[in-house]
C-alpha positions in Angstrom: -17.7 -19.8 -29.8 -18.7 -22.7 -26.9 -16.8 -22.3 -23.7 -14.6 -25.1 -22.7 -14.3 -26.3 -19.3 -11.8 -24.8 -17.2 -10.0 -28.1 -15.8 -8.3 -28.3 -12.5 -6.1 -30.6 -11.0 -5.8 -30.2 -7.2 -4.2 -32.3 -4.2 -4.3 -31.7 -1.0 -2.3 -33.2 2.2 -1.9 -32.4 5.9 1.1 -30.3 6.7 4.0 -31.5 8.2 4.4 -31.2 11.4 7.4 -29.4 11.3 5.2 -26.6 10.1 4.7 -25.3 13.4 8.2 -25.0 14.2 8.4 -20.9 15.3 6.5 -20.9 18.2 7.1 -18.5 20.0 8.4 -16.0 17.6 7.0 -12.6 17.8 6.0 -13.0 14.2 2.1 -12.8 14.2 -0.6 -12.4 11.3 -4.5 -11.5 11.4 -6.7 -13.7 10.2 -8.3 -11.2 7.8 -7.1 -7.9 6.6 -9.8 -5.9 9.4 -7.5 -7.4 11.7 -10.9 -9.1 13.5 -10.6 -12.9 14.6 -13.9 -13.7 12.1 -15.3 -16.7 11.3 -14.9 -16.4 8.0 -11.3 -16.3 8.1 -11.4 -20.2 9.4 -9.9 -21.3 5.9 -6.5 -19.8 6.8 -6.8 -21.0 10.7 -4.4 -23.9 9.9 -1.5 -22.3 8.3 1.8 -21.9 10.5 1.4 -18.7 11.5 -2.1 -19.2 12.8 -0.9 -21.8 14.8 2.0 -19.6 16.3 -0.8 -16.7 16.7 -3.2 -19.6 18.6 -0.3 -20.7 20.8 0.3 -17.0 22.0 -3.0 -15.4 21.8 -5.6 -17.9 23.2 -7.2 -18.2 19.4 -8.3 -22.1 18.9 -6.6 -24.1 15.8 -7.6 -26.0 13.4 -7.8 -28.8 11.5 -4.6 -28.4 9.1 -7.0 -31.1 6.6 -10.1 -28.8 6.6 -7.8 -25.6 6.2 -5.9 -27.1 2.9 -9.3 -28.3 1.8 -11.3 -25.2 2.1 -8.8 -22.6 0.9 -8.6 -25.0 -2.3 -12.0 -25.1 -2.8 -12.5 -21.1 -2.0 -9.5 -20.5 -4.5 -11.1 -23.1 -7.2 -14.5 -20.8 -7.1 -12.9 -17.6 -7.4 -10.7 -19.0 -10.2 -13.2 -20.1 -12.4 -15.2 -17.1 -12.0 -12.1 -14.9 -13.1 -11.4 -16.7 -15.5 -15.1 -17.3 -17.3 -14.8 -13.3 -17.1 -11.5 -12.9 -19.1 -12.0 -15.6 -21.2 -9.5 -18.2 -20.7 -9.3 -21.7 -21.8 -8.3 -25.3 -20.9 -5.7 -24.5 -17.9 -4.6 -27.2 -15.8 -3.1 -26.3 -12.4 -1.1 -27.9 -9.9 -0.3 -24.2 -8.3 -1.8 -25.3 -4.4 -0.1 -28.1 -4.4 3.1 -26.0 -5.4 2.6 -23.2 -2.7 2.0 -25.7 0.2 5.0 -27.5 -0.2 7.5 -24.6 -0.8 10.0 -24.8 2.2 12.3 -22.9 4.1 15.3 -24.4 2.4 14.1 -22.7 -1.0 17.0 -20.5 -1.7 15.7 -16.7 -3.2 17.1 -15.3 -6.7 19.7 -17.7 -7.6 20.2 -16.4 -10.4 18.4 -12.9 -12.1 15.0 -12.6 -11.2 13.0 -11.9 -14.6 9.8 -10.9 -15.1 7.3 -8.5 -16.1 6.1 -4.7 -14.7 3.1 -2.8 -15.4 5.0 0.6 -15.1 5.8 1.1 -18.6 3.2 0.8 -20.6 0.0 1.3 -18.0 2.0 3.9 -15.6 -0.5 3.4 -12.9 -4.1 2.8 -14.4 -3.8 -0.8 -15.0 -7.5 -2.4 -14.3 -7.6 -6.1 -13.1 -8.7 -7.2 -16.3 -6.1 -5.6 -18.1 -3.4 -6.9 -15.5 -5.1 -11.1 -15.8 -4.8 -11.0 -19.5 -1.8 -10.1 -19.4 -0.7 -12.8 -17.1 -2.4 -15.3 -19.4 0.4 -13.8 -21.9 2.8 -14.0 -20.5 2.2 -17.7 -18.7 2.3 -18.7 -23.0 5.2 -16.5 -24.2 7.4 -15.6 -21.9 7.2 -17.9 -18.8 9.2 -21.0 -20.9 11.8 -18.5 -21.1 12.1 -18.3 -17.1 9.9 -15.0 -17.2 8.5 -15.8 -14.0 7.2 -12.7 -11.9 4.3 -10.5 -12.4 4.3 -7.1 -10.9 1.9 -4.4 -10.1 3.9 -1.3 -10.2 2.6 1.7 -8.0 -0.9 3.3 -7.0 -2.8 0.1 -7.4 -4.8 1.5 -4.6 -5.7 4.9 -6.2 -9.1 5.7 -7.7 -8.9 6.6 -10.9 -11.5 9.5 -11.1 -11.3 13.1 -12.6 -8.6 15.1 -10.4 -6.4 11.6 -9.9 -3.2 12.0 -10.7 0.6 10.9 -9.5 0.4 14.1 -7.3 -2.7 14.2 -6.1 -4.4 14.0 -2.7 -7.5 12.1 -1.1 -7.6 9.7 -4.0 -6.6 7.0 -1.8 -8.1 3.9 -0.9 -7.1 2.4 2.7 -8.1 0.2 5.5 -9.4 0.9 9.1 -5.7 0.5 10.2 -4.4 2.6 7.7 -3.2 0.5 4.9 -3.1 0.8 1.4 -5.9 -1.8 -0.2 -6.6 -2.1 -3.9 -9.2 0.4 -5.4 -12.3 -2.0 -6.0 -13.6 -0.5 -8.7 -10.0 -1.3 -10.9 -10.0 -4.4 -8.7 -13.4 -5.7 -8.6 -12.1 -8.8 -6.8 -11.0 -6.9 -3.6 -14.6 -5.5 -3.3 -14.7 -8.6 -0.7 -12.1 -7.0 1.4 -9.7 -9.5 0.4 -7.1 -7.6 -1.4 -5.2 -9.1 -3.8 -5.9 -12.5 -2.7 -8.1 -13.5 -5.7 -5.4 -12.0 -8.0 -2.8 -13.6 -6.6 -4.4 -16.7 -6.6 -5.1 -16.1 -10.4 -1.7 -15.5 -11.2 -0.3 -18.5 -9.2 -3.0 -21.2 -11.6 -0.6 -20.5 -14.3 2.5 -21.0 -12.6 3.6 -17.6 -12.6 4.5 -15.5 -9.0 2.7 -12.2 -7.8 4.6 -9.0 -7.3 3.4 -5.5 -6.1 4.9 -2.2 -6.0 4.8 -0.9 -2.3 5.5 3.1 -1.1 7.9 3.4 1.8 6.3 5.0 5.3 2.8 5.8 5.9 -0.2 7.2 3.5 -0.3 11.0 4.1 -4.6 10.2 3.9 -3.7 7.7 6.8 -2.0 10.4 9.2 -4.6 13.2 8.7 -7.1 10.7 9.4 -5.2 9.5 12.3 -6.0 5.8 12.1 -5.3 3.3 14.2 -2.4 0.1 14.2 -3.3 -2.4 13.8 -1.5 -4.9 16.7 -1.2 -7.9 14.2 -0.6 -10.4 17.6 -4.3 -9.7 19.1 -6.0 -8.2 15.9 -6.9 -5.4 18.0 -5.5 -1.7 18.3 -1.7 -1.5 19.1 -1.8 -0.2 22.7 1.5 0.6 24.6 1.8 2.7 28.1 -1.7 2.6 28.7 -2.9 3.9 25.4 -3.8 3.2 21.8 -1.3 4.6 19.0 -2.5 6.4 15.9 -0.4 7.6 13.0 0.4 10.5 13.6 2.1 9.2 16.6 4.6 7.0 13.9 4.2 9.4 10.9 7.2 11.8 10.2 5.4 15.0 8.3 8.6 16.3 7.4 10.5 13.1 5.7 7.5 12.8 3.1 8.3 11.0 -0.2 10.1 13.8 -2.1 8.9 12.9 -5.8 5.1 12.1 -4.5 5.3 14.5 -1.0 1.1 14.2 -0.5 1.2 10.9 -0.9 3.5 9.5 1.5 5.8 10.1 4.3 8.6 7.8 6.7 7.2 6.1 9.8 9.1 6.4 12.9 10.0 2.9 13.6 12.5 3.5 16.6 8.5 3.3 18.3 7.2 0.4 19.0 3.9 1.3 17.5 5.9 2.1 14.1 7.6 -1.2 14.3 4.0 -2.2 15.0 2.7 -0.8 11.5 5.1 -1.7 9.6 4.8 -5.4 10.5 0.8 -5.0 9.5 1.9 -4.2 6.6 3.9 -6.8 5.1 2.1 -9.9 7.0 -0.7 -8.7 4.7 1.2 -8.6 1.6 2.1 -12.5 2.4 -1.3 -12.8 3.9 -2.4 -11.7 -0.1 -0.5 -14.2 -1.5 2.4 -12.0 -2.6 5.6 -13.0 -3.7 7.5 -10.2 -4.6 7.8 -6.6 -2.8 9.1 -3.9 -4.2 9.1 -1.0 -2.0 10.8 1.9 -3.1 12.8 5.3 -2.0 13.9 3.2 0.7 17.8 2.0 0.1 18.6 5.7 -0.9 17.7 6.2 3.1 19.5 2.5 4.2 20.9 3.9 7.2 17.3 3.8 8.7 15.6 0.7 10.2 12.9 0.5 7.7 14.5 -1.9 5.0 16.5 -4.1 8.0 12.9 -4.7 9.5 11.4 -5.2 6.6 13.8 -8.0 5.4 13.8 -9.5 9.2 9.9 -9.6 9.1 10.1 -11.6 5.3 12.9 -14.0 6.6 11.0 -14.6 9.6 7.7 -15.6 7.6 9.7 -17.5 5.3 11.2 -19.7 8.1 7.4 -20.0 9.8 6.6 -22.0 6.4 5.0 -18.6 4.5 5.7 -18.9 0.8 9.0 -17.1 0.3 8.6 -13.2 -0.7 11.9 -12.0 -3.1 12.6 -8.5 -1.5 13.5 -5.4 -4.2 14.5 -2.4 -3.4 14.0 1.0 -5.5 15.7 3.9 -4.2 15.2 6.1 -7.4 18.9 7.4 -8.0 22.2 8.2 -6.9 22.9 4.5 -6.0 26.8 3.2 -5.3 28.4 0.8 -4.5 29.4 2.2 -1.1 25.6 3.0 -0.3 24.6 -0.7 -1.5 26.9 -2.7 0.5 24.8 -2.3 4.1 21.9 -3.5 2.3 22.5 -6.1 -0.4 22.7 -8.8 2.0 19.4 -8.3 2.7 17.2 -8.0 -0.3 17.1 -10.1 -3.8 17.7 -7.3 -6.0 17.9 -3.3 -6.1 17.8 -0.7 -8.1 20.8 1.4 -8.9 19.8 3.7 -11.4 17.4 6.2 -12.0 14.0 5.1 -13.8 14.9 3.9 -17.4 12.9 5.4 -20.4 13.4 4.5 -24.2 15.8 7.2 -24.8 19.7 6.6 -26.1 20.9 9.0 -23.0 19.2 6.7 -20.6 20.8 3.7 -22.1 24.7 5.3 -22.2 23.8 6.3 -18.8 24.2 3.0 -17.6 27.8 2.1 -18.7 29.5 3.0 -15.7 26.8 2.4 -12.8 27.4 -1.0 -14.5 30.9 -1.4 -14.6 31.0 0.2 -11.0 28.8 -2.7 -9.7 30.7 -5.6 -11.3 34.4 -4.7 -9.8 32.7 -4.3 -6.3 31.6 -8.1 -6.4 28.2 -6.9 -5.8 26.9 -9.4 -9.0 25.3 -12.6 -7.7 26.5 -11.7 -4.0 24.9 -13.0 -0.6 21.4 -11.4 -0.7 18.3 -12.3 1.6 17.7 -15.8 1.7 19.7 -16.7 -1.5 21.2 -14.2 -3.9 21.2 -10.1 -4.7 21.3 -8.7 -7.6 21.8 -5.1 -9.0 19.0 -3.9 -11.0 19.4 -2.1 -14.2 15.9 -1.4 -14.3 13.0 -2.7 -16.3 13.3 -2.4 -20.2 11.2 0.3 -22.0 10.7 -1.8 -25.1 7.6 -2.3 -27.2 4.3 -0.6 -26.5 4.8 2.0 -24.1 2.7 4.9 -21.9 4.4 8.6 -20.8 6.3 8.5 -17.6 3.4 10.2 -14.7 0.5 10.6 -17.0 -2.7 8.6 -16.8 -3.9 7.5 -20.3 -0.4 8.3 -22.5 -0.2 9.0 -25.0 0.8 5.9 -26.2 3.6 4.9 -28.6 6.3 2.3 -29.5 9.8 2.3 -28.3 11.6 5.5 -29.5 14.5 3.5 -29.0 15.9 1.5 -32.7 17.0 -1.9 -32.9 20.5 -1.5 -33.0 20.0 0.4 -29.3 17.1 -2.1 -28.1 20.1 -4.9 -28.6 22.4 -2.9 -26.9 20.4 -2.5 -23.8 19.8 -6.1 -24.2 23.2 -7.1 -24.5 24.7 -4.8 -21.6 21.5 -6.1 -19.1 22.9 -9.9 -20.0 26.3 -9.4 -19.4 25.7 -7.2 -16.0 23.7 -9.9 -14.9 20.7 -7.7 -14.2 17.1 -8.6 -13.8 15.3 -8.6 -16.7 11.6 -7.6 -16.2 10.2 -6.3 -19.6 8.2 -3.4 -19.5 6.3 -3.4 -22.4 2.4 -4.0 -23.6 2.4 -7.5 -23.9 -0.6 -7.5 -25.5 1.6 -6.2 -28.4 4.8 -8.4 -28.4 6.3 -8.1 -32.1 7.9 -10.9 -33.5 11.4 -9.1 -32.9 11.1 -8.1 -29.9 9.7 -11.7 -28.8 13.0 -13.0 -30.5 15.2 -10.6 -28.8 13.4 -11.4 -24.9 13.6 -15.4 -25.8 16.9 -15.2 -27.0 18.7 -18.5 -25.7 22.2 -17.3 -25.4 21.5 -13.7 -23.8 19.3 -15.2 -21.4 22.0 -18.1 -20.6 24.4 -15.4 -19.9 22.1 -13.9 -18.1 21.5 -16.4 -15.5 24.6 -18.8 -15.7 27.6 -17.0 -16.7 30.1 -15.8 -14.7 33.2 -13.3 -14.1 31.0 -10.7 -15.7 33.3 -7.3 -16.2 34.3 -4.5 -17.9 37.2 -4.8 -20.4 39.3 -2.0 -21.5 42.1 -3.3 -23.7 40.2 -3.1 -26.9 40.6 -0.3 -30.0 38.0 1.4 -32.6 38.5 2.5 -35.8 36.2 5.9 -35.7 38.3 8.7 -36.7 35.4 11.3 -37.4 35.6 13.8 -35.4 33.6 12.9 -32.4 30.0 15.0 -32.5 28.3 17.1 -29.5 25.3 14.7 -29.7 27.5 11.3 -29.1 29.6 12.7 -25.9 28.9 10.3 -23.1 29.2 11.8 -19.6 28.4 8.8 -17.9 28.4 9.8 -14.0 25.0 8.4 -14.2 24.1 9.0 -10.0 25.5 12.8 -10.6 23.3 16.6 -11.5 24.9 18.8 -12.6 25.5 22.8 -11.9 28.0 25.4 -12.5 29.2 28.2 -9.9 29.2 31.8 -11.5 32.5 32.4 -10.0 34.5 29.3 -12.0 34.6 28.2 -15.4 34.1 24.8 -14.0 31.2 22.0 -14.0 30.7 20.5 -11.0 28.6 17.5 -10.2 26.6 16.3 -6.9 26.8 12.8 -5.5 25.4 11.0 -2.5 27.1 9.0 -0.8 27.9 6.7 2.5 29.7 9.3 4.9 32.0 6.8 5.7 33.5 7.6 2.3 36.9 9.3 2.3 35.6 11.1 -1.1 32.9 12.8 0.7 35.6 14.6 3.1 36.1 18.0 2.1 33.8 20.3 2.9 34.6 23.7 5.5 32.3 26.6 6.6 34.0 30.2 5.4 33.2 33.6 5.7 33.9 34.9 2.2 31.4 37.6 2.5 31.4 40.2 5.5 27.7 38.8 6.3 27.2 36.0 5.2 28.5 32.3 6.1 29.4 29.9 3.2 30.1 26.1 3.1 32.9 25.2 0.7 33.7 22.5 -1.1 37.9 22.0 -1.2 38.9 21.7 -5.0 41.9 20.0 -6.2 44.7 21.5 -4.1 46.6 21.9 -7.2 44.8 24.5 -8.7 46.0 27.4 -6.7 44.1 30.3 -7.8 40.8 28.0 -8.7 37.8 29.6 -6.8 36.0 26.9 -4.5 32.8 25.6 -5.0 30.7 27.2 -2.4 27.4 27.6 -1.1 25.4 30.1 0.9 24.2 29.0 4.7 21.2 29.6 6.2 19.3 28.2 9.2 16.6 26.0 7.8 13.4 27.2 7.7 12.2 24.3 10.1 14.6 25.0 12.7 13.3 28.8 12.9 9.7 28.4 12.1 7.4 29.2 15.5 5.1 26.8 15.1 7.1 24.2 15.3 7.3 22.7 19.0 10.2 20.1 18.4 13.0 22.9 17.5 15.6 21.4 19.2 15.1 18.5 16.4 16.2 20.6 13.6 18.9 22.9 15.4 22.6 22.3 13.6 20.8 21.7 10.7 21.1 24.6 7.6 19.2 25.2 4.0 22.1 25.9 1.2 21.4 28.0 -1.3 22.6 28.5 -5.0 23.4 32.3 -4.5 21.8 35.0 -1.3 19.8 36.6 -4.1 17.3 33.7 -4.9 14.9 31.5 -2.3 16.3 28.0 -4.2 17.8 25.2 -1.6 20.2 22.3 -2.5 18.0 19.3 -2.3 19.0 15.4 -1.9 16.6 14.0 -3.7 14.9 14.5 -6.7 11.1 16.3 -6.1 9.9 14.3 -8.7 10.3 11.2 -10.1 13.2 10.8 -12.4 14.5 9.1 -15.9 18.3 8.2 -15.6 19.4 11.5 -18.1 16.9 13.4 -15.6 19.1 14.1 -12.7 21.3 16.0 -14.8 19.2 18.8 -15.2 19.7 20.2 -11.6 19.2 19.8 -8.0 18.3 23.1 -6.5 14.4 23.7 -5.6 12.0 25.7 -3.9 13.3 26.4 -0.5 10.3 24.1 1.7 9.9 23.1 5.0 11.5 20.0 3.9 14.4 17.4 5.8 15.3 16.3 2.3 16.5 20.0 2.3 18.2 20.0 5.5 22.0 19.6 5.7 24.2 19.3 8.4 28.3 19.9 8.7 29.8 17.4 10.9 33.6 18.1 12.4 35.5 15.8 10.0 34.5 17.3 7.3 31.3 15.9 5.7 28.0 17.4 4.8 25.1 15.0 5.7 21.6 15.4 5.1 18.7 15.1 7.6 16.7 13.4 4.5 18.6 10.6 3.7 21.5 10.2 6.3 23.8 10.2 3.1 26.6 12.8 2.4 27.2 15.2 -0.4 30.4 14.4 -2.6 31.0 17.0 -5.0 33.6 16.1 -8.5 34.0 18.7 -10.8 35.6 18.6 -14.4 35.8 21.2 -17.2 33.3 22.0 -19.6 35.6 21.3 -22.6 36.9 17.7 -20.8 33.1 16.6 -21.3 34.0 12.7 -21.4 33.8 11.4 -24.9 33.7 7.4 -24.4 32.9 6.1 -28.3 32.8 2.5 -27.3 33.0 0.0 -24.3 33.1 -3.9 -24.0 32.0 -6.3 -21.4 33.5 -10.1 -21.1 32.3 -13.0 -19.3 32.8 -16.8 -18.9 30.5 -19.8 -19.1 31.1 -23.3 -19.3 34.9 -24.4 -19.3 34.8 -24.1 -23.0 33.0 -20.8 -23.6 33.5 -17.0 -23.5 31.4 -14.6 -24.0 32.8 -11.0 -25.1 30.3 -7.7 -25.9 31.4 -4.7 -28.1 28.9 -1.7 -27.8 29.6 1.1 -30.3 28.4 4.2 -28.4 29.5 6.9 -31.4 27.2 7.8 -34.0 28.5 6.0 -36.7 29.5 2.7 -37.7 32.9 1.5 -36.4 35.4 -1.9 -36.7 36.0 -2.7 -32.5 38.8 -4.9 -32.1 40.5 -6.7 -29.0 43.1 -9.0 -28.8 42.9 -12.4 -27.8 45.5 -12.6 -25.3 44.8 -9.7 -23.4 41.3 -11.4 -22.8 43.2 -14.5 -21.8 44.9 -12.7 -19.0 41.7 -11.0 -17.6 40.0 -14.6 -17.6 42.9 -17.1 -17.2 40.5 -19.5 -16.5 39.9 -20.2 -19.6 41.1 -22.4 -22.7 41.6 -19.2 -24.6 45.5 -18.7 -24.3 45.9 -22.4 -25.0 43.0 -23.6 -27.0 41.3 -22.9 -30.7 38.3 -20.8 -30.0 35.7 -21.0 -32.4 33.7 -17.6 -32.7 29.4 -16.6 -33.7 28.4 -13.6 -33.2 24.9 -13.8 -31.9 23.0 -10.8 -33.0 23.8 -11.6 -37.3 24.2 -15.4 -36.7 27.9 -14.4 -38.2 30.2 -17.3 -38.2 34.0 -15.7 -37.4 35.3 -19.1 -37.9 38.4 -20.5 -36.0 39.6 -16.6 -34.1 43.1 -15.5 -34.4 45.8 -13.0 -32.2 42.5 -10.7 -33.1 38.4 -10.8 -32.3 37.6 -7.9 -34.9 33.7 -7.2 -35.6 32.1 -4.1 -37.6 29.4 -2.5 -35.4 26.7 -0.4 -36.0 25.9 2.7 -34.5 25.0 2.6 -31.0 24.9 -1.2 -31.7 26.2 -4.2 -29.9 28.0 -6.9 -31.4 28.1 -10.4 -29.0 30.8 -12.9 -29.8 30.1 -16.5 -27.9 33.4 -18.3 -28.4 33.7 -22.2 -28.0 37.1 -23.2 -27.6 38.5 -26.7 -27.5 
């Protein structure tokens, strides 16, 4: 087959003037990723922040012309190379022309961001090939339907050899200064020492924005190798009192990323230098061409500085002129409302569950998270630069890999139709992101009909008063089975104590909560010291919930130097007869159903095992900052929720109501009309004829009654869009 000419359309203009505004701000960039002032970095030497970094550092600007002109023409190259290699066709672009005149005013996320993740179906192996082609995909399928971001989720700078896996060590590939850089032989663009530039630049010609997944802290390979930081505002070595700083100067050994511990660990950012690092890293993320970050494990630990500098260092290259970077967070699990309100304001969107798999427990586990969210206000509020969102997490449809494996095995949703609409229908009305997660090199016909769907993805972005609606009745009246019980305390694990017939379940939480008040220390043995949990003050002659108290092994251990550190601090343990500690985070990464199955581990020299009782009665972990809330209920009160409903507006005339049958057969859900009028008074409903579709079957209800009545499926979603006049 003859290749066609690639076709590009370019402009180029001077920047405005105003583009220099900011100088003077401390917010500098390198010209190139080594961080060395080289001339072939002379392309970029107009931009705003080069000029900011001239007016500071003594470096000579540049023609704004030339710059525009040569970074087009560097871009153009690359481009056509790429895309000779993958085999694309006739594209016309516009996409310079697009990032050079996005402005500060551009307001961030105003409504869902949606997308697509590699996670799901590549895990971490996804080759640069793999990821353009992709791209070109979804630029034909999906981007009409406002699918907009593409994301590379985690390890994009591991080499994938024999021995590499999610755990492993030394795989690594990173910069002089410490920093993460794609591994060239999965990115053969990078090989240049340009990163993801090329990429990005790839992604951008079809009109589609760049997204990578980001650890929190420092590489553990970085520490032992004790690099150097790179001082972004003289592109030399970060020097403070007379000396250099190195990383393990910043690094924190024991605060290392509790579901990948050699791979990562927190940077001290109360130093300069770790302010210092942190700012090299995300000035090369924009230098890349990024336009979405998603760090992760980072909200779970908000009352740190690393996500408030973060967001400060991205609002501040946003107002320089940078190209705006959306800001989501993924903190793994345990997320609430409580814990997301010091942080929403400053990020786009973040996550709130556990990671989703295609699993029917994963989806039920999302009901109340959900439904949590929406009566905090926390839908659509005021997030960084524009909107926040909480995220539901990407959808596990289609072609999908196993979660932490390399190569699979590979397989299609385990989850049905009915179930895939369900999770569909519950993501629309909750307002959550939508970023599929799916081979797209595989799209169905029904599940491209389900992701394009018009009135789901309407919903999704433009509709409003999204809630949870109670007043409704179902019909099932089998006896409910074991397999269909919901216990929906989604951010909970569970364990029982040997000494009551009770379940109890383990929350984190802010420890300005009132709920996480209750805990003692008491001598119930003659040698041993326990911290309790106070139980409902009704039941008398109920044992408490308690836990055995040890000094933690950092505090006593000789070699450390630091002791004082760690002293006040204690390892709790499940009974005195076995060496497992209550943990605060999960030691792997987790599915939503996962964090059910327990939270006591290996006792390790570990802060995300360290726990602390203040004098007003909280227990707070060294790990997290968070504090341990303990519910309990009994084992035969397992919650047994068989359906749920969600409600929304849209324009003055519509209203959208959801039914979700959760039981495990089919059943007739049924709300009346006037009690949805009084939950959404601003509508015509109490006083209008309301015409009713329901989306899913196409059904035509015809002019509604006192009643909205619809058969549903099991663990199926019905969607009623009502017109009323």
């Amino acid at each position: 087959m003859p290749q066609n000419r690639v076709k590009y359309r370019l402009h180029i203009r001077k920047l405005p003037p105003s583009s220099t505004a900011g100088q003077g701000n401390d917010l500098l960039v390198p010209l190139d990723h080594s961080g060395k002032h080289t001339k072939a970095n002379n392309a970029q030497s107009g931009s705003p922040l080069h000029k900011v970094l001239s007016s500071q550092a003594g470096l000579p600007k540049a023609d704004p012309q030339l710059e525009v002109s040569r970074a087009i023409a560097g871009k153009v190259k690359r481009m056509r190379n790429r895309m000779d290699r993958v085999g694309q066709v006739g594209i016309t672009t516009t996409t310079t022309t697009k990032e050079l005149e996005m402005v500060s005013s551009q307001e961030l996320a105003s409504t869902p961001p949606r997308g697509w993740n590699s996670y799901d179906s590549f895990i971490w192996v996804i080759t640069e090939d793999e990821f353009l082609e992709s791209a070109q995909i979804m630029k034909e399928k999906l981007l009409p339907k406002g699918y907009e971001y593409a994301v590379v989720d985690y390890l994009w700078y591991r080499k994938k050899v024999p021995g590499a896996d999610v755990k492993s060590y030394g795989f690594d590939v990173i910069d002089e200064w410490g920093r993460p850089v794609p591994d060239p032989d999965r990115w053969p663009s990078s090989k240049d020492g340009t990163g993801f530039t090329e990429v990005a630049a790839f992604v951008h010609s079809f009109g589609l924005k760049f997204g990578i997944h980001v650890m929190r802290g420092i590489s553990t390979q970085a520490f032992d190798a004790n690099t150097k930081i790179l001082d972004v505002r003289t592109g030399s070595p970060y020097e403070e009192g007379g000396r250099q700083w190195t990383a393990k100067d910043i690094g924190i050994p024991d605060r290392r990323c509790a579901w990948m511990d050699k791979g990562f660990m927190s940077v001290n950012a109360d130093l300069d230098a770790g302010k210092a690092f942190l700012r090299s890293l995300y000035y090369q993320y924009a230098d890349w061409g990024v336009d979405f970050g998603k760090p992760t494990v980072i909200y779970r630990n908000y009352r740190a500085w690393f996500g408030i500098k973060i967001a400060s260092y991205l609002q501040q290259l946003h107002a320089l002129g940078q190209h705006p970077i959306l800001y989501s967070l993924s903190p793994g699990t345990s997320a609430t409302p409580d814990m997301a309100k010091p942080i929403n304001g400053m990020v786009n969107m973040y996550r709130i569950t556990g990671d989703d798999w295609d699993s029917w427990g994963d989806i039920l586990a999302h009901f109340d998270v959900a439904r949590d969210f929406a009566a905090a206000n926390m839908i659509g509020a005021k997030g960084m630069l524009g909107k926040s969102w909480p995220d539901l997490d990407m959808l596990p449809l289609g072609w999908l890999s196993a979660p932490e494996t390399n190569d699979g095995p590979h397989r299609w949703s385990n989850l049905n139709l009915d179930e895939q609409r369900t999770q569909m229908t519950l993501w629309s009305m909750a307002k959550s992101p939508i970023m599929f997660g799916g081979d797209l090199r595989k799209l169905t016909d029904e599940l491209m009909r389900m992701l394009t769907d018009d009135a789901l993805l309407d919903i999704n972005s433009f509709s409003s008063n999204n809630r949870e609606f109670t007043l409704f009745t179902s019909n099932v009246s089998t006896a409910v089975k074991q397999d269909d019980r919901v216990r929906t305390k989604q951010s909970r694990r569970h364990l029982t104590n040997s000494k009551t017939s009770n379940t109890h379940s383990l929350g984190l939480t802010t420890c300005a909560d009132a709920k996480a008040i209750g805990w003692s220390a008491q001598a119930l043995d003659r040698d041993l010291e326990h911290i309790c949990w106070r139980d409902n003050p009704r039941s008398k002659h109920r044992a408490p919930f308690c836990l055995h108290k040890r000094d933690s092994l950092l505090a006593i251990d000789e070699d450390i130097t630091d002791k004082q550190r760690y002293q006040g601090k204690v390892n709790l343990l499940a009974s005195d007869g076995k060496d497992l500690c209550l943990h605060a985070s999960p030691t792997q990464k987790v599915t939503s159903k996962d964090v059910k199955r327990g939270f006591f581990s290996p006792c390790r020299w570990d802060a995300n095992q360290m726990w602390e009782l203040n004098p007003n009665g909280t227990l707070v972990n060294s790990y997290s900052g968070l504090c341990a809330r303990i519910d309990s209920f009994e084992d035969n009160k397992a919650v047994t929720d068989v359906a749920r409903s969600w409600i929304a507006t849209g324009t003055p005339d519509e209203v959208y109501v959801a039914f979700f049958n959760l039981f495990g057969d089919w059943a007739t859900i049924t709300a009346q009309k006037a009690d949805i009028a009084k939950e959404l008074p601003m509508t015509k409903l109490a006083s209008g004829s309301c015409r009713g579709i329901e989306e899913w079957t196409g059904q035509d209800l015809g002019i509604v009654g006192d009643t909205i009545s619809v058969s549903v499926p099991s663990h199926g979603a019905a969607l009623i869009i009502l017109t009323c006049s």
